[in-house]
C-alpha positions as CSV (number, residue, x, y, z in Angstrom):
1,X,200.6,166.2,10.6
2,X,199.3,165.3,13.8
3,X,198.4,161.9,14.7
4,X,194.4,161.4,15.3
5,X,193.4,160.1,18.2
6,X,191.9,156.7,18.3
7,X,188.0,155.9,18.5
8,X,186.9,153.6,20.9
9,X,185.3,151.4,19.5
10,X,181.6,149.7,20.6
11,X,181.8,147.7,23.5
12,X,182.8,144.3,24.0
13,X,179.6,141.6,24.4
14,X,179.3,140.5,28.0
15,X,180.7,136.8,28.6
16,X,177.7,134.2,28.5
17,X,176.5,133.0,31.7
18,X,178.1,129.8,32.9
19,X,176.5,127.1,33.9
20,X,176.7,125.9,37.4
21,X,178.9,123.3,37.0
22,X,181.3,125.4,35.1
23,X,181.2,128.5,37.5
24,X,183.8,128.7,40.0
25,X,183.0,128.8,44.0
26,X,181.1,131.6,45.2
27,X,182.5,134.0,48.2
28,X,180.6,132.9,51.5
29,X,178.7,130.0,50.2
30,X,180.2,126.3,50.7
31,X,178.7,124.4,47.7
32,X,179.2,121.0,49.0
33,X,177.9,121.5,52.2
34,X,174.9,123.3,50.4
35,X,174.2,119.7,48.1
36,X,174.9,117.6,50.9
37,X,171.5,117.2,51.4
38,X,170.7,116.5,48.0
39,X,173.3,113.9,47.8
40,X,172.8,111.7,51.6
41,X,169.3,111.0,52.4
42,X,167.3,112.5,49.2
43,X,167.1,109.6,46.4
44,X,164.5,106.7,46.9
45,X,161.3,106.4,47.6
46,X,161.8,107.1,51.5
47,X,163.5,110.9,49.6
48,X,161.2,111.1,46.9
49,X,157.8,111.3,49.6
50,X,159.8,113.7,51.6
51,X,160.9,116.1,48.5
52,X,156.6,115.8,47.9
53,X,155.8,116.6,51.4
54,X,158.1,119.8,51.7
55,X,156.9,121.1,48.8
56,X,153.4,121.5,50.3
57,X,152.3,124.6,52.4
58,X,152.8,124.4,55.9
59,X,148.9,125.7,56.2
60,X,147.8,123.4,53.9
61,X,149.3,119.8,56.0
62,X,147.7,121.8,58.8
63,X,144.4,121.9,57.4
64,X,144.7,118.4,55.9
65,X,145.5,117.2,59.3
66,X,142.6,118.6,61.6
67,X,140.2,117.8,58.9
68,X,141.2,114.6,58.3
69,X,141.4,113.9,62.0
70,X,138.0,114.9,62.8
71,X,136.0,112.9,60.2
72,X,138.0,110.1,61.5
73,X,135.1,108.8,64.2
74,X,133.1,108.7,60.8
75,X,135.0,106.7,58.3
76,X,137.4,104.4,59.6
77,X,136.8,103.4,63.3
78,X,133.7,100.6,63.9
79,X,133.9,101.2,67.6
80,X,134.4,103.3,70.7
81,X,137.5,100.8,71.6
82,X,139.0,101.4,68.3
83,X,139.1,104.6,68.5
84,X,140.3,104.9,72.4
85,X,143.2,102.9,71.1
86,X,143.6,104.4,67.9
87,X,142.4,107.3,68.5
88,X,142.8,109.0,71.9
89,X,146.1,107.4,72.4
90,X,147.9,108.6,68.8
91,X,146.5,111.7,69.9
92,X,147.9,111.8,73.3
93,X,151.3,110.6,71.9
94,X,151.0,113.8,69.5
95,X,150.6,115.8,72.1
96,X,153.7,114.4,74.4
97,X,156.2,114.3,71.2
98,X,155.2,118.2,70.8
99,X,156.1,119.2,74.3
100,X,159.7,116.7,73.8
101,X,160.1,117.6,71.1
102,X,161.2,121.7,72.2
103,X,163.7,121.0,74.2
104,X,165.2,118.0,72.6
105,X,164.4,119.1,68.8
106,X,164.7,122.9,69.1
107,X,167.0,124.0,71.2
108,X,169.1,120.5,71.7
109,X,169.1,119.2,75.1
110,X,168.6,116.0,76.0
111,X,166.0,116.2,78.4
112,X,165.4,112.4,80.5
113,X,163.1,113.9,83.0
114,X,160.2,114.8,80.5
115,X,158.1,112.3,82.2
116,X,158.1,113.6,85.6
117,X,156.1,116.5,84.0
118,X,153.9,114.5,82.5
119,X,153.0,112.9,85.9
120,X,153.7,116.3,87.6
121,X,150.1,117.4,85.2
122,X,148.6,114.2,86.2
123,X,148.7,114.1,89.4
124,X,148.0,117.6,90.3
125,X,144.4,116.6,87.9
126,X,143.7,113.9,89.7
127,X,144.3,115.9,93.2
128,X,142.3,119.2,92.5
129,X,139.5,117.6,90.4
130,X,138.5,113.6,92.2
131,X,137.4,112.6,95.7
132,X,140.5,112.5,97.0
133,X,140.1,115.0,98.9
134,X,136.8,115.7,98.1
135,X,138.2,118.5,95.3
136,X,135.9,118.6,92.2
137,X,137.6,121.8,90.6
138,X,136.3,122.2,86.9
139,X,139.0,121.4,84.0
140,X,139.0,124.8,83.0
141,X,140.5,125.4,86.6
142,X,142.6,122.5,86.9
143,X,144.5,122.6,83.6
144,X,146.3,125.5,83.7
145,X,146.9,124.5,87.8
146,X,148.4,121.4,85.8
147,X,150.7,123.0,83.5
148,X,151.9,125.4,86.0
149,X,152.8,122.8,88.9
150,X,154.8,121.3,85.5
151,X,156.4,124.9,84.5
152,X,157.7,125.5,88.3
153,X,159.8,122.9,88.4
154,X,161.0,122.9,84.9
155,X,162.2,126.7,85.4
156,X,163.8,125.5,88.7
157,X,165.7,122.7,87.0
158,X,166.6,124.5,84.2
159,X,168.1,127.2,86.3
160,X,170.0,124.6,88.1
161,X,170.8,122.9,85.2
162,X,171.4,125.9,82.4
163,X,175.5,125.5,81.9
164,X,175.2,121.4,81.3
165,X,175.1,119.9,78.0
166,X,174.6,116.5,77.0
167,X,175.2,113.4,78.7
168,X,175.5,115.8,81.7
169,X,172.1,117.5,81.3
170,X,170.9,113.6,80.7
171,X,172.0,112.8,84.0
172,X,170.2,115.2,85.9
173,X,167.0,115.1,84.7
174,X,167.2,111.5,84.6
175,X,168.1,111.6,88.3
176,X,164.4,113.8,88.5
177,X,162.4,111.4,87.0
178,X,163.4,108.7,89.3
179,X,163.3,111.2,92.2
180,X,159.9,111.3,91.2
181,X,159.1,108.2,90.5
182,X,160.4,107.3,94.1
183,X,158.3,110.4,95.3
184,X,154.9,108.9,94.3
185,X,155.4,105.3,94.8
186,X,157.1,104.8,97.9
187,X,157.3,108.1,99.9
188,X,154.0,109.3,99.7
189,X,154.1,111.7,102.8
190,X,150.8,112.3,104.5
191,X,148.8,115.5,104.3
192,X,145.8,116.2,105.9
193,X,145.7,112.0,106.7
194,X,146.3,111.0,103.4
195,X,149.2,110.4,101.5
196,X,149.5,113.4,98.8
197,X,150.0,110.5,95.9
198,X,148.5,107.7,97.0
199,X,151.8,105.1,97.0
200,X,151.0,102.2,94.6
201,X,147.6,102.6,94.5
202,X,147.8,105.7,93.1
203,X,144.8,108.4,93.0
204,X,141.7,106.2,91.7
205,X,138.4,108.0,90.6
206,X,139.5,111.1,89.0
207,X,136.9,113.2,87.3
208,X,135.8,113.0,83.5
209,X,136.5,116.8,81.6
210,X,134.4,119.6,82.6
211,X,134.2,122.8,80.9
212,X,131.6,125.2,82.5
213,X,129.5,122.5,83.5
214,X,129.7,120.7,80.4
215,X,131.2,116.6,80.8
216,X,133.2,114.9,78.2
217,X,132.4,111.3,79.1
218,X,132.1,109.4,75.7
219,X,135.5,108.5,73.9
220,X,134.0,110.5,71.0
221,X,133.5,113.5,72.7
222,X,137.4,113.2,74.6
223,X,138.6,112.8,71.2
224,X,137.1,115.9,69.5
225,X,138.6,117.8,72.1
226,X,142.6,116.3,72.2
227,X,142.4,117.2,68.4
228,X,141.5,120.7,69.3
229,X,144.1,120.6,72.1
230,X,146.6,119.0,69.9
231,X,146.4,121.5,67.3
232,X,146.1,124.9,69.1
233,X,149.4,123.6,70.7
234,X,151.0,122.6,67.5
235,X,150.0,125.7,66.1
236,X,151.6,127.7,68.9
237,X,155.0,125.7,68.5
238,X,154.8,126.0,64.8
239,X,154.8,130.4,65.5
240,X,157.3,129.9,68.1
241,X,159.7,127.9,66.2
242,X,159.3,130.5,63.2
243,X,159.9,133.7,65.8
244,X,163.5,135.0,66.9
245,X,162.9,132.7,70.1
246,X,162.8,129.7,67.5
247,X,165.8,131.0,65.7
248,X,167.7,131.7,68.7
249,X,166.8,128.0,69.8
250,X,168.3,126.4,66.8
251,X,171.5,128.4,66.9
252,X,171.9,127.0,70.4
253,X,171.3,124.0,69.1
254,X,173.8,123.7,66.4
255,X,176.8,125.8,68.7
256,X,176.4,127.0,71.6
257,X,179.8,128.6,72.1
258,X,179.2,130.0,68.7
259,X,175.6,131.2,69.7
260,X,176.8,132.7,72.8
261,X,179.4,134.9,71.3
262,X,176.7,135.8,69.0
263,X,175.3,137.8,71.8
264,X,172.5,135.3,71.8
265,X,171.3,134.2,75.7
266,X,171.8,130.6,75.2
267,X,171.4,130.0,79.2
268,X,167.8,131.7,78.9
269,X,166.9,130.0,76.2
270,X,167.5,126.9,78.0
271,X,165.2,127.4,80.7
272,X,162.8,128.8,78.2
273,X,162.9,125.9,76.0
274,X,162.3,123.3,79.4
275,X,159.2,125.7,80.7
276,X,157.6,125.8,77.3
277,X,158.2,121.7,77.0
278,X,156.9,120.9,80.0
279,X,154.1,123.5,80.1
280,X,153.1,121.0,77.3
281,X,153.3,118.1,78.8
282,X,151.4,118.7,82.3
283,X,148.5,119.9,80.0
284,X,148.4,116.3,77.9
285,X,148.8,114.7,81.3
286,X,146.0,116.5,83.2
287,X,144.0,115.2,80.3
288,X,145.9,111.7,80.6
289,X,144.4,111.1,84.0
290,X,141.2,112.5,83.0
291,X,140.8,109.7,80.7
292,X,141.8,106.5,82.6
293,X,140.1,108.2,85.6
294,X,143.2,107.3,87.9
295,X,146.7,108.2,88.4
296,X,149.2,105.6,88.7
297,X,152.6,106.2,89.2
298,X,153.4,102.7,87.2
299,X,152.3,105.2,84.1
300,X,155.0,107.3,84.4
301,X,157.8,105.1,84.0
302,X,161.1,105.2,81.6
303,X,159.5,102.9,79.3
304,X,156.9,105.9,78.3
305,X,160.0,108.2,77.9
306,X,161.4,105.9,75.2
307,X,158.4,105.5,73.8
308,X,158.2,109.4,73.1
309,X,161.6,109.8,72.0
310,X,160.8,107.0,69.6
311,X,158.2,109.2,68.4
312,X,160.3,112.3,67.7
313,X,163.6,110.3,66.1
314,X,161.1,108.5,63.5
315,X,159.5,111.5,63.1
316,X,162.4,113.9,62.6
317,X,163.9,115.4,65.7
318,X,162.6,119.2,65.0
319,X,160.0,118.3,62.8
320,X,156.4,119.3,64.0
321,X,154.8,117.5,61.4
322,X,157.4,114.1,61.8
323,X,156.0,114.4,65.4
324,X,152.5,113.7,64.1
325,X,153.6,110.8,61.8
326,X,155.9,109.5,64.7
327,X,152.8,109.1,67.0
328,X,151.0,107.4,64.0
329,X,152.9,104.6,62.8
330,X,154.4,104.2,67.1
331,X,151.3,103.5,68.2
332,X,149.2,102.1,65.0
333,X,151.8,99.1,65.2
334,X,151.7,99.1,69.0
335,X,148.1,98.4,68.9
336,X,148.2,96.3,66.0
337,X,151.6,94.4,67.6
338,X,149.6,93.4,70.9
339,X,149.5,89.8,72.4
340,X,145.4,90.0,72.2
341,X,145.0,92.0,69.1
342,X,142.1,91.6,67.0
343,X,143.9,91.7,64.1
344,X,146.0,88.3,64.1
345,X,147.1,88.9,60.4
346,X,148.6,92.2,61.1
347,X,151.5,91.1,62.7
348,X,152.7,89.4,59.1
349,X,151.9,92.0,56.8
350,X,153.9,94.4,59.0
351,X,156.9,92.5,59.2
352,X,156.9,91.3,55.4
353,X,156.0,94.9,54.5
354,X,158.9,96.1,56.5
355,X,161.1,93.7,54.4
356,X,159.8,95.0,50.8
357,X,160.0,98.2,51.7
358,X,163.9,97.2,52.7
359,X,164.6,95.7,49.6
360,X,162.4,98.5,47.6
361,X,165.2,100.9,48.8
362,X,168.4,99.1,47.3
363,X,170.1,101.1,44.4
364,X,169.8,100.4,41.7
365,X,166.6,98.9,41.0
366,X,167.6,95.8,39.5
367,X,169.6,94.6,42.8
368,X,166.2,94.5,44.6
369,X,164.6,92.8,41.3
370,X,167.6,90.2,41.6
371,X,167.2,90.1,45.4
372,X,163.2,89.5,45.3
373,X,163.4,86.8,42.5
374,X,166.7,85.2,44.3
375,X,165.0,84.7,47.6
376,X,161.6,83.4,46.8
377,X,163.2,80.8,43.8
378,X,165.3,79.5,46.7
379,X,162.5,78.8,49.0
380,X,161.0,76.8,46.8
381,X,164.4,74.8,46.4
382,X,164.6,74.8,49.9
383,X,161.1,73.8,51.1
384,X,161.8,71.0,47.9
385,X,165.1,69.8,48.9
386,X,164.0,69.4,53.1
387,X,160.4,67.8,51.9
388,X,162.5,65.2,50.0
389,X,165.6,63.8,52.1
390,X,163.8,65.1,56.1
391,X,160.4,63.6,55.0
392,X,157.4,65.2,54.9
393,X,156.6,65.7,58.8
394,X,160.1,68.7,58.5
395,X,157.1,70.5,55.7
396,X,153.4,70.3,56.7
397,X,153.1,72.6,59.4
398,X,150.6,74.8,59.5
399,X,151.0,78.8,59.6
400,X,149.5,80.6,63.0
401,X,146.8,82.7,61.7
402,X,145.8,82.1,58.3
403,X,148.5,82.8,55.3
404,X,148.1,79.0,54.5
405,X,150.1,79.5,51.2
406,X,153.4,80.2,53.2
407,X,153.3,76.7,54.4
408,X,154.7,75.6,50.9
409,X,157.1,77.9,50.5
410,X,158.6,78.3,54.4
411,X,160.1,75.3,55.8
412,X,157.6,74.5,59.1
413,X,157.5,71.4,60.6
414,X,154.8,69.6,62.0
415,X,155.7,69.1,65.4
416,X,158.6,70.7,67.4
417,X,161.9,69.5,66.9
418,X,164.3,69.7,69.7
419,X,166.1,72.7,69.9
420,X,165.7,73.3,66.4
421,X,163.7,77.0,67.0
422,X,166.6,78.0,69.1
423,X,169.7,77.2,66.2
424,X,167.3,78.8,63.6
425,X,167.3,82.0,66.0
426,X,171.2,81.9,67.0
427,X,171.4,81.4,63.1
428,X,169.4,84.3,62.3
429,X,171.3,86.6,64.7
430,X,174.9,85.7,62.9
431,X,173.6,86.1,59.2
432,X,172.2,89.4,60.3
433,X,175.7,90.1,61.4
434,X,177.2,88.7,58.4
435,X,175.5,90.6,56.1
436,X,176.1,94.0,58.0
437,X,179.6,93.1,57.4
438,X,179.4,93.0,53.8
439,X,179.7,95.7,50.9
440,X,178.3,94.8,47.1
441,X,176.8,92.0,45.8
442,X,178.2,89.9,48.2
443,X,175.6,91.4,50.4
444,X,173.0,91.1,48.1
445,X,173.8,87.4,47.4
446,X,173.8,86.4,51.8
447,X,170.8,88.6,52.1
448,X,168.5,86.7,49.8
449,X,169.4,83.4,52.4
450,X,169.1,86.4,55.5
451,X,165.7,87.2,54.4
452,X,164.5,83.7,53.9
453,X,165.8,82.5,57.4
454,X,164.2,85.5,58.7
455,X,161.0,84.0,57.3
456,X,161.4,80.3,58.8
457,X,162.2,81.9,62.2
458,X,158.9,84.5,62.2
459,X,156.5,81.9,61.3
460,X,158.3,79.1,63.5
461,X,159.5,81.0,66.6
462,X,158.6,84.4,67.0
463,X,154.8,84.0,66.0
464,X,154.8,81.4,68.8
465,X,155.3,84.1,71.1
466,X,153.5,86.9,70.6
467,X,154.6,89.6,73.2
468,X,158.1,89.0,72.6
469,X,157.9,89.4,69.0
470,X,156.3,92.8,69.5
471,X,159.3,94.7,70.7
472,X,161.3,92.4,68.6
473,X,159.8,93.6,65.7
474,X,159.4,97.3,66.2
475,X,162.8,97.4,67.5
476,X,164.0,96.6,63.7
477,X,161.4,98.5,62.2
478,X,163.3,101.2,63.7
479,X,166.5,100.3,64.0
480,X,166.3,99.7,59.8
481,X,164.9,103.1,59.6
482,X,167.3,104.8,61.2
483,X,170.3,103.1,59.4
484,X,168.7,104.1,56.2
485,X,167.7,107.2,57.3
486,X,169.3,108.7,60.3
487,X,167.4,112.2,60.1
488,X,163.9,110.4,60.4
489,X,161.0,110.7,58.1
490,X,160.7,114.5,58.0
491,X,163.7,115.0,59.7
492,X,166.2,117.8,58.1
493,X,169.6,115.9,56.6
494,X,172.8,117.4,58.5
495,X,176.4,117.0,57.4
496,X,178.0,114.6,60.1
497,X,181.6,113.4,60.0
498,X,181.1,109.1,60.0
């Protein structure tokens, strides 16, 4: 009898899905550089507002943006100086940290000549369209004159300039800037019996915007129109930076060499990337001049250059939307930080803001509730124990605008002691040091005494001095920000070997 063959019998089930944390590594995908992002950078409240913003359509912030920025006139400012400061300038700064923000945030270079283009656009406003000359060229002629006297220069450098990268690239357009700088302050060569840039005093009486016959002369109307500028030109980056030329940019950015053998033009893209930043900037700067009516070479100086970069690191380097909340808070708290502000109080809610929002971002939560509770029990102790054994005179001072209920809680004496101001400063400069230097709850136990000093020496010293503290205090403002955060606001987290 033969044997039978066998029946095969029903299949087997298929294996149930593992979970992610079971499954092996996947072919071509690097897991823990995929949830690095997820694990630096993203918990907190700073990560938790970020996580909300990207989760809203692109269109949608757009939209918010313009129509929240062109009610603004209606709501919120009282005054045509409010908004000029407010206003025109966070718009202008917009507008700069857009154009800086293609070369430095898209394709990677660190450009230190951006501001000779700004002044390029400026001055070739304020020559075409003032009595100068006796040249009263509409804007509509002007500004695209503007932009390209910015773009020729820009393609020449970048030609020049297209196989150096960074501090290299630094150095040569730095070396521009100043070669411009020098141009319009102190060479000034004479055309037609004038000098072309007027030395130090600059090209004065420029003319207000004219489209077709039409002025903008009120701050109102100037504003309406930078929000229109600002966002047809954030627009345009936002469609660039989403093209190939975008793509091709932040592959540069990331590896050349890499990019290059990827049969992408990285030396084109270069020169691409300067033209289309400073094609940006000689527009804003035409319609710089056109607002204060002059160009000044005094305006072009390194100390605007940091101020735009400031904008774009805080914001996110490569972040169109960080650009705009850069130029926000930058100049908000430069207004608000000035000597002859009308807004004394402002200088104290910003700095004791910026320490809660310090502490808010310890983890866990209960290190900042131990931290909170530690400091402002010991400045009680404090203001106690000095009131007692110095006497009175070390305790009754009186805060500088307002805020009388700190007085019995900071240590500030009556009259000046000595050099008293100065050891509380030195002091404050070591503990800060100190506490840098320490890991656990050691550092939360010497910040609590850090934070409190901190306070004696703000309403003691640095409220004494008003200009000083300004700088003082937006320097840690950002300086705190980027040690917590070293991507920005809206910046994109990237794996870095520390």
């Amino acid at each position: 009898m033969s044997d039978t063959p066998d029946t095969p019998g029903p299949p087997e089930p298929p294996p149930e899905p593992q979970s992610s944390a079971e499954s092996g590594p996947k072919i071509g995908v690097d897991s823990w550089v995929a949830s690095h992002g997820g694990r630096s950078g993203r918990s907190g409240p700073i990560g938790s507002i970020s996580r909300a913003w990207e989760s809203i359509p692109d269109v949608a912030r757009f939209l918010a943006f313009v129509a929240i920025a062109l009610s603004l006139p209606f709501w919120l400012l009282k005054s045509e100086g409010d908004l000029f400061n407010f206003g025109l300038f966070t718009l202008l700064f917009i507008g700069m940290g857009l154009g800086l923000n293609v070369d430095v945030g898209f394709a990677g270079l660190l450009d230190l000549g951006y501001v000779a283009a700004f002044g390029i656009g400026g001055y070739a406003y304020a020559l075409l369209s003032s009595g100068y000359y006796g040249i009263h060229w509409p804007a509509e002629v002007v500004i695209p004159i503007a932009m390209l006297a910015a773009v020729i220069p820009a393609a020449v450098l970048g030609f020049s300039a297209r196989r150096l990268l960074g501090d290299y690239l630094a150095i040569v357009t730095l070396f521009f800037a100043e070669a411009f700088l020098v141009f319009t302050n102190v060479s000034n060569p004479t055309i037609f019996g004038k000098g072309i840039t007027g030395g130090a005093n600059g090209i004065p009486q420029a003319d207000p915007l004219t489209f077709f016959g039409y002025q903008l002369t009120s701050s109102k109307q100037l504003y309406f129109f930078l929000v229109g500028a600002v966002a047809l030109v954030a627009a345009a980056l936002y469609f660039a930076n989403q093209s190939r030329t975008g793509r091709a940019w932040r592959a540069s950015r990331e590896d050349p060499l890499a990019a290059e053998v990827m049969s992408i033009p990285v030396n084109r893209l270069k020169i691409l990337a300067f033209i289309f930043s400073w094609a940006v900037a000689g527009l804003f700067g035409a319609i710089y001049v056109a607002i204060l009516t002059s160009a000044v070479s005094t305006n072009y100086s390194i100390g605007l250059l940091i101020t735009i970069y400031a904008v774009i690191i805080l914001g996110g380097l490569g972040s169109i939307a960080g650009v705009f909340v850069g130029a926000i808070i930058i100049n908000c708290v430069f207004v608000f930080l000035e000597p002859q502000t009308d807004h004394p109080e402002a200088k104290r809610w910003i700095f004791y803001g910026v320490i809660i929002l310090l502490v808010a971002t310890l983890k866990p939560w209960y290190k900042a509730v131990v931290l909170c509770v530690g400091t402002i029990a010991s400045g009680f102790i404090v203001h106690a124990i000095v009131s007692a054994t110095a006497g009175s005179a070390w305790t009754s001072g009186k805060t500088v605008a307002g805020a009388g209920w700190l007085s019995h809680w900071v240590v500030i004496p009556k009259v000046s002691h000595g050099n008293v101001n100065n050891l509380l400063y030195i002091g404050l400069v070591v503990a800060v040091v100190l506490v840098a230097m320490l890991k656990g709850w050691w550092r939360i136990i010497a910040l609590g005494p850090t934070i409190y000093l901190a306070a004696v020496v703000w309403e003691n010293v640095l409220t004494e001095n008003p200009g000083v503290t300004a700088f003082i205090l937006f320097g840690a403002m950002l300086v705190g920000l980027m040690i917590k955060r070293p991507q920005g606001l809206l910046g994109t987290a990237r794996v870095e070997i520390v």
